[in-house]
Structures are given as C-alpha cells and as structure tokens.
N, C-alpha and C positions, 0 to 999 in steps of 0.2 A: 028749390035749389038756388041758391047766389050767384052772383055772376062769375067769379073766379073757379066754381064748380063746374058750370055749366059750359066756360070757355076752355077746359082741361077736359071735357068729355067732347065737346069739336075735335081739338087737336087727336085725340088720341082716334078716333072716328076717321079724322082725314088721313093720319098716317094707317090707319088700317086698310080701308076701301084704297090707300093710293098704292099700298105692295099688293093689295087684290088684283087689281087692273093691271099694273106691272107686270105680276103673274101669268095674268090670263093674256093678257098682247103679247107678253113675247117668248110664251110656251110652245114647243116643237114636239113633238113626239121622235120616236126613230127613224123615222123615215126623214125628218127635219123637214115635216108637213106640218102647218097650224091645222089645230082641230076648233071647229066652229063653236063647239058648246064653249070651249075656254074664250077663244074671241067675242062671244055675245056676255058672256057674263064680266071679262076683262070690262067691254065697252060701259056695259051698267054702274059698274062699279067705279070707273071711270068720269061718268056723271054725276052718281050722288057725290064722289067725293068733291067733284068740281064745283058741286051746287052749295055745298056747306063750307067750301073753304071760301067759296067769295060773296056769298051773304051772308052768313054766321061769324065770318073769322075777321072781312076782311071789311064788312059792312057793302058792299056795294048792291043799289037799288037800283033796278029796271023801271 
C-alpha cells in the first residue's frame, strides 16, 4: 500500500475508534447510570485511537 493509502486508512481508523470511545465515555443507560463494559471499551478505544493519531498521523516519537 503507498503512502497516501495507508494515511486515508489512519484517518478513517482515528475517526472511527474516536466516536467509539465518545460512545462508550459518555453512554448512560436509563437510570443515567454509566455501565462499566461501555466505559472499559470507550477507554480502549480511546487509546488505540490516541496511539495512531500521534505516531501514525502526526509522527511523534517516544
């Protein structure tokens, strides 16, 4: 894959894991209680996308 492929499949990857974690942080049920499974996966998802947007996207090296 070339680079202008492989940087349009980041993006598309960061916008998806980033409404995932949106999703999952700031999901209520009816009671306007968070349930755990959505907050653990919210958090997950939260990471991967943070980990590809700033060494995949944005270049930053540890």
């Amino acid at each position: 894959m070339n680079w202008p492929d492989s940087q349009l499949l980041n993006i598309l990857f960061v916008a998806i894991t980033g409404f995932i974690a949106w999703h999952g942080i700031s999901y209520r049920d009816q009671n306007g209680e968070r349930e755990w499974g959505h907050l653990l996966f919210g958090c997950i998802a939260l990471l991967f996308c943070l980990r590809v947007l700033l060494t995949d996207i944005l270049g930053v090296r540890f």
